[in-house]
N, C-alpha and C positions, 0 to 999 in steps of 0.2 A: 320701235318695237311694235309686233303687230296685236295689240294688245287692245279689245276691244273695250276694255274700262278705263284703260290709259288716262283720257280726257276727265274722267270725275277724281277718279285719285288725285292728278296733277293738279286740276282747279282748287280741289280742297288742301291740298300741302300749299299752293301759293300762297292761298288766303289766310292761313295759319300764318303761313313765314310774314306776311307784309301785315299781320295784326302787329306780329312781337317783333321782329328784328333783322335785317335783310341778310341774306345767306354771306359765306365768307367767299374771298376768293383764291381757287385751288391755288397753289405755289408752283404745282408742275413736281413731272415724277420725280424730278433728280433734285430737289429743294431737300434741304436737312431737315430732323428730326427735333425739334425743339426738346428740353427737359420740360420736366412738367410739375405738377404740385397740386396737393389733395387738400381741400375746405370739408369737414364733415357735415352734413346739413340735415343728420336728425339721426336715431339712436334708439335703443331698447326693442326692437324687432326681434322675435324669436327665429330664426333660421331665415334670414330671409332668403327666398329662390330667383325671383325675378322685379321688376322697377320699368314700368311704363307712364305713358300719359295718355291722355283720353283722347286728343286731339279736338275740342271743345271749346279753346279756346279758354278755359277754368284757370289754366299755371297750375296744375296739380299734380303732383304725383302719386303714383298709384304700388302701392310696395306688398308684393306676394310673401307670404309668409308661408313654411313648408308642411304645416300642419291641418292649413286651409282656412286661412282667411287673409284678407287684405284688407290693409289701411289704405288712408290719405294723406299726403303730407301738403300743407299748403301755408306759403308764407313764413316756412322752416317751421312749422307747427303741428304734430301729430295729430290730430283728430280721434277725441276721444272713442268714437265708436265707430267700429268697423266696418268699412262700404260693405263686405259681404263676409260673412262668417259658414261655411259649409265643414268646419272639420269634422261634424257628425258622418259625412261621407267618405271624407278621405280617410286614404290606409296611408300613413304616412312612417317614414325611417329609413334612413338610410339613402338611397337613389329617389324611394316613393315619397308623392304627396304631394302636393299643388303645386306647378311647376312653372307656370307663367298665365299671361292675361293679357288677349287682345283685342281691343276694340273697334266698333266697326269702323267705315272712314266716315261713315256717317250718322257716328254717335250722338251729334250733338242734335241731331233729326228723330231717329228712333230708338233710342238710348238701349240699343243693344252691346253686350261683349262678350267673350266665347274665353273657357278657360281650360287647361289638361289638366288633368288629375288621373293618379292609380287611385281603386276603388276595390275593393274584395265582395263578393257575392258568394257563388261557389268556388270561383278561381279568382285571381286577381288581374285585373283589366285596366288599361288605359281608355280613359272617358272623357272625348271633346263635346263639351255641353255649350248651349248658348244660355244666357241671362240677360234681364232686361231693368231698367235700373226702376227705384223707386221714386226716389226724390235726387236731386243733385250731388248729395251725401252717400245714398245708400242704397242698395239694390234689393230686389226682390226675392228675397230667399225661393220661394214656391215657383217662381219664374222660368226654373229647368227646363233646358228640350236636351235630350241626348241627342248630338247628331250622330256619333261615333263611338263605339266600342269594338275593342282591339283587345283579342286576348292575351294577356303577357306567360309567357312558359319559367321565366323566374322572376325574381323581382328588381332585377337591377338594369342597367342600358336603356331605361324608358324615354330618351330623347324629354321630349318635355317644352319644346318652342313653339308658340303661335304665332304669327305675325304677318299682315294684309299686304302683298305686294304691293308692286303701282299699278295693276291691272287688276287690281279691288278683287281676285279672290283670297281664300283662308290659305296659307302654306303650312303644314302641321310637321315636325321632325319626329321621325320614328328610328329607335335606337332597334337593334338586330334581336333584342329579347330576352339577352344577357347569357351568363357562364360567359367560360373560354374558348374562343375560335371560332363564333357562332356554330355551336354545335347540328341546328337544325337546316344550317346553309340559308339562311333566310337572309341575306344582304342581298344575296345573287339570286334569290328564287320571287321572278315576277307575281307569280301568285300569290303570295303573301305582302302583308304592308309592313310587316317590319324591316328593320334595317333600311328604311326607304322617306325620301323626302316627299309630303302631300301637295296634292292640289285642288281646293273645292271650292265651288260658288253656292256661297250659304244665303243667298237672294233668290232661289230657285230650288224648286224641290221637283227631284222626278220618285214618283212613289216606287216600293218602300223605300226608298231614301229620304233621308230628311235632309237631302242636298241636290246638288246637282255635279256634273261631269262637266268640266270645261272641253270644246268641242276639239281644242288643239293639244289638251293630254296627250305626251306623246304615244301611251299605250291603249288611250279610250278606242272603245270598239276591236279591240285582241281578244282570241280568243285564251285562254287559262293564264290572261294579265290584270292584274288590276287597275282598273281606269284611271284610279283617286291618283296615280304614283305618278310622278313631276321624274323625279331622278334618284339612283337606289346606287347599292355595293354602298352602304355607310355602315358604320360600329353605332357609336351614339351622338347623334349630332345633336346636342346638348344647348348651343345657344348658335345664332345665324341671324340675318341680318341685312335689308337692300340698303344701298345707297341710292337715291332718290335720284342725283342728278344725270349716274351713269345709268344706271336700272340695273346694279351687280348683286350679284346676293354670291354673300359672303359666308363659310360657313366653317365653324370649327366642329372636327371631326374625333372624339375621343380616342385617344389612342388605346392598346393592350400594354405590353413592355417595355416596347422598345421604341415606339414613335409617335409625337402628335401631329397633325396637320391642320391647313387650310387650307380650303376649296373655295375655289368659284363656280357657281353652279350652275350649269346650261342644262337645257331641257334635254328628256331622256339620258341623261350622262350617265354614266356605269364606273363610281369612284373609290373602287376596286375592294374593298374589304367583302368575306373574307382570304379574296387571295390574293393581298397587301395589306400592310399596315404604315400607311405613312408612303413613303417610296422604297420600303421594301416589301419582296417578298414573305407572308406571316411564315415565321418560324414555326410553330405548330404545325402549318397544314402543309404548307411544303416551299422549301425555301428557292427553288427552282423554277419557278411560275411562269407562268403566260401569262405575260400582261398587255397582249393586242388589246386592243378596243378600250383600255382603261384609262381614264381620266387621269391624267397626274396632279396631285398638290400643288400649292401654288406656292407654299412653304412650310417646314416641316423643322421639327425642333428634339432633341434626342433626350431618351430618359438618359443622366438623374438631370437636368436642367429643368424641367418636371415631369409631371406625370397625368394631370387632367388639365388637358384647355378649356380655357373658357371665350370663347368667342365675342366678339366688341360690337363696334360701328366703326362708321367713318366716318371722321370730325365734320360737320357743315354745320358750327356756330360759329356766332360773331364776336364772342368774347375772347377767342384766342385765336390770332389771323394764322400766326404760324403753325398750327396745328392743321390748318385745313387742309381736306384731302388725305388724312392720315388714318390709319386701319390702326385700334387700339385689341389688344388680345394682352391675356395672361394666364399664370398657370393655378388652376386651387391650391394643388401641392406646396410647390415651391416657391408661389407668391412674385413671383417675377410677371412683370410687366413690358410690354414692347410694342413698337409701334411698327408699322411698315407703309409703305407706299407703292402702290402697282398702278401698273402703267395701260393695264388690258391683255397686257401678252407675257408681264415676268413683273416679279417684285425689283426695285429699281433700290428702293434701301431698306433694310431693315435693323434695326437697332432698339437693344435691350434700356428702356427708361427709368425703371425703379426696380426695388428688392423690398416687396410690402411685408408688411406683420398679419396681412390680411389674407383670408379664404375666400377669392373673389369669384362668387359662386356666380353673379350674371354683372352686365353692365347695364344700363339705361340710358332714354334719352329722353329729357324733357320737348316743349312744343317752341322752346328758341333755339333747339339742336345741340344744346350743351348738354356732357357726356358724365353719367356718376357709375359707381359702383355699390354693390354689396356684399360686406366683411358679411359671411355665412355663419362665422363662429360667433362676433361681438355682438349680430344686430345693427352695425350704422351702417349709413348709407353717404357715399363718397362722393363730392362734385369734382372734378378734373380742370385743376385750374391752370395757370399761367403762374410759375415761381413768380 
């Protein structure tokens, strides 16, 4: 890929991988789907949103709480006080409020990380801030740069994902701005950044931006487009996700009624909401559609089987070989879990794993590539083990 930061991402993911534990190897598309089994490995979390690592080298994990603050869990040990506490700024309930946390790839250099939150002023907005840490434990409250704000028109579909491709810029998910049908057309409308997947290089700033424009955006330099947009037509892409060895970004796409999906995301892709939902036509706006130019899912799942996805990873640990190469996804709703395996061109298997008691509102991946989750309603956080 032509990717002009390729080389420092890759060299700092090796050096991670060959600290802890060397990667697994793929099975191949058509290899089965192993069952699976869940260690809880810590607990008492008020809502949690999202579950990272610093990439540091630490073994830490890093657990977003939807209120606005985050912990550390290290050595199955919660950490009395909290890496960063900001709910004084968050408007949180419901869809709102701290929604995940990514760090740079070169955290462990200039201890920065970047996090969404909705925020209320006069309207209520989506706020990608960057933060810079304090000590090893704890970050710098006062530390704030807004790079981004984004006005939201309700309060719900706020997407809510950050996370640093292998080509070291920021990817941000932006949900279409919420109601029903995207009332403002804003999936399909370039101009705006809702409904649309980001691209920005936070190493560079072109003024007034507190960023920069990647020069292969496929919209930078259009005129009534916005540069920042990677690929748009989404509802609320809620959680998403690269694989490191294929360079895929994977991405679960909130359904309305009647369908959820997952995408693979190529650059400028057009993946079709609001005139689809899933691999239909949206019944609202017209069930008759034109769907040239539209990206199709790569898989797609029918309400009541559930009704919000959450979007995973793909297995690359060492602690379960059969599992490697597997795309983990499930539903908040209905608690169902499933794995699949794609091939680059179709999903090859897909098969339903468990039936949880859990609202698995994001997944995680620690810095040895082993995969948790987190129950939204209980507070724990789940490891993915091997029955």
């Amino acid at each position: 890929m032509p990717y002009p930061k390729a080389g420092i991402f890759f060299a700092l993911l090796c050096a991670a991988t060959a600290a802890h534990a060397a990667p697994c190897a793929d099975k191949g598309p058509t290899a089965p789907i192993p069952d699976v089994a869940f260690q809880e490995v810590a607990g008492g979390f008020k809502n949690p949103t999202h579950v990272a690592h610093a990439g540091d080298g630490g073994g830490r994990l890093f657990v977003v709480e939807q209120r606005g603050v985050i912990h550390i869990v290290e050595d199955g040990r919660v950490l009395p006080e909290p890496f960063l506490d900001i709910s004084d700024r968050v408007e949180s309930g419901g869809e709102k409020g701290l929604l995940s946390v990514a760090f740079h790839p070169r955290y462990r250099e200039n201890g920065l990380f970047y996090v969404d939150y909705t925020t209320r002023a006069d309207r209520l907005y989506t706020r990608i801030s960057r933060f810079k840490r304090r000590d090893r434990n704890r970050a710098e409250r006062k530390s704030e740069t807004v790079l981004l704000e984004i006005q939201q028109p309700y309060g719900n579909h706020n997407g809510g994902q950050l996370a640093f491709g292998p080509d070291g810029y920021l990817y941000i998910g932006m949900g279409d701005g919420g109601w029903r049908d995207d009332p403002h057309g804003n999936g399909q409308n370039l101009a705006s950044l809702l409904g649309k997947l980001l691209r920005i290089d936070v190493d560079r700033e072109t003024p007034p931006l507190r960023y920069s424009i990647p020069r292969d955006n496929p919209f930078a330099g259009g005129k009534d487009r916005r540069a920042e947009i990677w690929a748009y037509g989404l509802r609320n892409p809620w959680r998403f996700s690269f694989d490191a060895p294929t360079g895929r970004l994977f991405l679960a796409d909130v359904g309305q009624d009647d369908a959820e999906e997952i995408d693979v995301i190529e650059k400028g892709g057009n993946y079709g909401w609001n005139i689809m939902e899933g691999d239909i036509c949206t019944p609202g706006v017209n069930p008759d559609c034109d769907r040239t130019g539209l990206r199709p899912p790569i898989q797609v799942y029918r309400h009541p089987a559930g009704e919000s996805v959450t979007g995973g990873f793909v297995y690359r640990g060492a602690e379960f070989p059969a599992l490697c190469g597997v795309y983990l996804y499930a539903d908040y709703v209905s608690g169902r879990l499933w794995g699949l395996r794609y091939d680059g061109a179709r999903v090859t298997v897909n098969r339903e794993l468990a039936r949880l008691r859990h609202n698995v509102s994001s997944f995680g991946v620690d810095e040895r590539g082993e995969l948790y989750l987190a129950d939204h309603k209980s507070g724990k956080i789940l490891k993915i083990i091997a029955p």
